[in-house]
N, C-alpha and C positions, 0 to 999 in steps of 0.2 A: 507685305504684299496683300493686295485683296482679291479677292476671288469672288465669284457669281457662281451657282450653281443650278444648274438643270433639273429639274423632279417634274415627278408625278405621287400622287398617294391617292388610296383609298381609305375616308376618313373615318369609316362604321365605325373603328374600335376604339376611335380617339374623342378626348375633348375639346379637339378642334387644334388647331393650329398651334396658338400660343402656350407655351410651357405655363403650367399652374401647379406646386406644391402638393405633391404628392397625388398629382392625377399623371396618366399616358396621354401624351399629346405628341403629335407630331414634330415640334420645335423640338420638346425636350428630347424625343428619340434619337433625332438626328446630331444632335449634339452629344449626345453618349455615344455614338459609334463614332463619330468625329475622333472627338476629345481622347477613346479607347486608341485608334490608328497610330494618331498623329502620337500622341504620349502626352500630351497637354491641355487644359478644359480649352474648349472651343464655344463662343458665343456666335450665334447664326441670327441674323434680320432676316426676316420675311417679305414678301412682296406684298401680304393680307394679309388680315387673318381672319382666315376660314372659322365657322360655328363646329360646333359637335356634331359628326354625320357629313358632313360638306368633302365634299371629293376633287380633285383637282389631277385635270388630266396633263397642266401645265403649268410651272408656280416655279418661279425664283428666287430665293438666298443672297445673300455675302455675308461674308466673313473677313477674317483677317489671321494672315497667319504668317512668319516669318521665314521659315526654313521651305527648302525644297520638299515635294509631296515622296512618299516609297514607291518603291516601282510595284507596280498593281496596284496603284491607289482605287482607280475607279472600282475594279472588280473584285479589290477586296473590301471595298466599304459595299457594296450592294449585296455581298455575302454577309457581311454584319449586319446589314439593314433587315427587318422584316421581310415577310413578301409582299407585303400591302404597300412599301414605300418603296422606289426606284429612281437613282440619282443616273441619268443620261450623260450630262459633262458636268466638268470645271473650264472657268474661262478665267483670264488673268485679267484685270480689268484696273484701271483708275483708281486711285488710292482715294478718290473723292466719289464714287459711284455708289450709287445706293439702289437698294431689289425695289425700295418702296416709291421712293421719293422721284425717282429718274422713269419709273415707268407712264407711257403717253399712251396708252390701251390696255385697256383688260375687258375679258368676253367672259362671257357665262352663259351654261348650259342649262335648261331645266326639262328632264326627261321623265313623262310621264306613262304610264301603260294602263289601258283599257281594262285587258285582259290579266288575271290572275299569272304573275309570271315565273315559276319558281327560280329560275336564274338571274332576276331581277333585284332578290331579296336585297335591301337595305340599300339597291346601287339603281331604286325607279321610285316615282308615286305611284301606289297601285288607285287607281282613281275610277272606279265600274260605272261612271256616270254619263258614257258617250253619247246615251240618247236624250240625254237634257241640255250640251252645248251646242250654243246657235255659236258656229266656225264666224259666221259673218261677222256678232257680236266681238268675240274674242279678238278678231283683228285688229277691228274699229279700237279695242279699248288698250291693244299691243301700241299703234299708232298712234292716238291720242298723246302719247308721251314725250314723242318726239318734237311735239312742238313748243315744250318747255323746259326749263334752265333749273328751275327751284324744284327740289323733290321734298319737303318737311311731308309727306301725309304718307311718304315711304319709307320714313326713318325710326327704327325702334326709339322707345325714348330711353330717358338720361345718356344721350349720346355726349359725348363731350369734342364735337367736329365745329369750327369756325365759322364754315357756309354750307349751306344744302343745295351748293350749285355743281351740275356735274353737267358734261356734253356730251349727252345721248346719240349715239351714232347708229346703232340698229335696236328696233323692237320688235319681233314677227315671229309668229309661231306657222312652224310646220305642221300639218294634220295628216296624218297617212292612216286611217281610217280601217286601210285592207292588213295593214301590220297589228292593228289595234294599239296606235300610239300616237304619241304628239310631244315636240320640243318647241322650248319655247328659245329662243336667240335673243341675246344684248347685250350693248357692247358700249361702253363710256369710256370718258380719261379717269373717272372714277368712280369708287360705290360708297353710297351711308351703308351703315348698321342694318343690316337684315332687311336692307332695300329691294334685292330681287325677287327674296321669297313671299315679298308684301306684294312687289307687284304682279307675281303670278297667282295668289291670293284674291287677287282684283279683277284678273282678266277672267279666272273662275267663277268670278260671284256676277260677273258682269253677263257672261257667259249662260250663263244657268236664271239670267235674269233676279236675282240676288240684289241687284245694286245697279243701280242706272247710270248711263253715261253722263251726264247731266250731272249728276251728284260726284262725278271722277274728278268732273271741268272743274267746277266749283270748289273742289277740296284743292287743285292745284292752282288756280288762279288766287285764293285766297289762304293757302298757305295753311290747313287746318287740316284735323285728323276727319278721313274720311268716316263716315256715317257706319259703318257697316266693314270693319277689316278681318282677315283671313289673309295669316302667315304661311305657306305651303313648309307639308315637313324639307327637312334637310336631305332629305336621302335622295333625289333628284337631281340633284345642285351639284354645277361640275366649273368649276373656274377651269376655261379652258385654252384662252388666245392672253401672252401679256407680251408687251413689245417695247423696248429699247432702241433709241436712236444709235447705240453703238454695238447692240447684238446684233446679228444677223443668223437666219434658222439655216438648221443643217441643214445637206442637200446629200 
């Protein structure tokens, strides 16, 4: 049988998603509370894989497992689990379904704060520079994006991906100014390598006047590293919308 599973985490403590040899990563955690339940190792597929810091308000799994689950499975794996990690459901799904491969949406979040926030720590950018971003600027350079297919001047390097084409569906940042905050929204069929943090990187530099719209065009019509780049930290960064033709959200 395969199964899908439901989560959220908070990634401060981890090295990100993918299990690595003797580091805490969220993969590998989940699979030791797994493997502890069920009485057998459990290997888990991700839907990404999130950086070190990278938070995920919603992020999907499969597995495979033969036998029937214990009763209190869900409630006693989320009493195993940290408190930083929480698994929602199990879904029984298609012996050929994949968390990664079958997903036709994934959203991200990037949440920034003005203001010094102490309950923010490690889960905002504290960014104190509100009176140097021209809002219009930022737009313009969130937009911009939308009108192209190729993203190479957003993709870390030594990536080992096929094509740098993904179908940008939303780029827009919110500004709530009287909160002292601003998130940024976007949404593709996929993402490069530390693609959204570059491009929130770009809409700040563009922003703060930093780097010109001119020089964004030209790095995307010609496929080169932009002139002038800035990676936003991780600690902002929320994978939060993924979607499946054969999931459907609770109600």
């Amino acid at each position: 049988m395969r199964y899908f599973a439901e989560l959220a985490y908070n990634g401060t403590s981890y090295v990100g998603w993918q299990a690595q040899p003797g580091q805490t990563s969220v993969q590998g955690t989940i699979e030791q509370a797994l493997g502890t339940i069920l009485n057998t190792p459990v290997e888990v597929v991700g839907c990404g894989r999130t950086d070190a810091g990278v938070h995920a308000k919603q992020y999907f799994l499969h597995f495979d497992y033969p036998g029937s689950f214990p009763q209190g499975f869900n409630r006693r794996i989320n009493k195993f689990l940290p408190p930083d990690i929480a698994i929602y459901r199990f879904l029984e799904v298609d012996t050929q379904a994949h968390a990664r491969f079958d997903a036709t949406h994934r959203a991200y979040e990037y949440h920034i704060d003005f203001r010094k926030n102490p309950f923010g720590k490690d889960t905002r950018y504290f960014f104190p520079f509100a009176h140097q971003i021209d809002e219009g600027l930022l737009q313009e350079a969130a937009q911009l994006l939308l009108g192209y297919q190729d993203f190479y001047p957003f993709c870390k390097s030594n990536t080992d991906v096929k094509t740098m084409r993904c179908d940008l569906r939303r780029s827009e940042w919110a500004v709530d100014r009287a909160q002292h905050r601003m998130v940024f929204h976007i949404a593709a069929d996929r993402f490069l390598r530390g693609m959204v943090r570059l491009i929130v990187g770009m809409c700040l530099n563009v922003a703060q006047r930093k780097l010109d719209l001119a020089s964004v065009r030209k790095a995307l019509e010609q496929q080169t590293r932009l002139p002038k780049s800035l990676s936003a930290p991780p600690d902002g960064l929320y994978l939060t919308d993924i979607r499946y033709p054969f999931i459907h959200p609770e109600t």
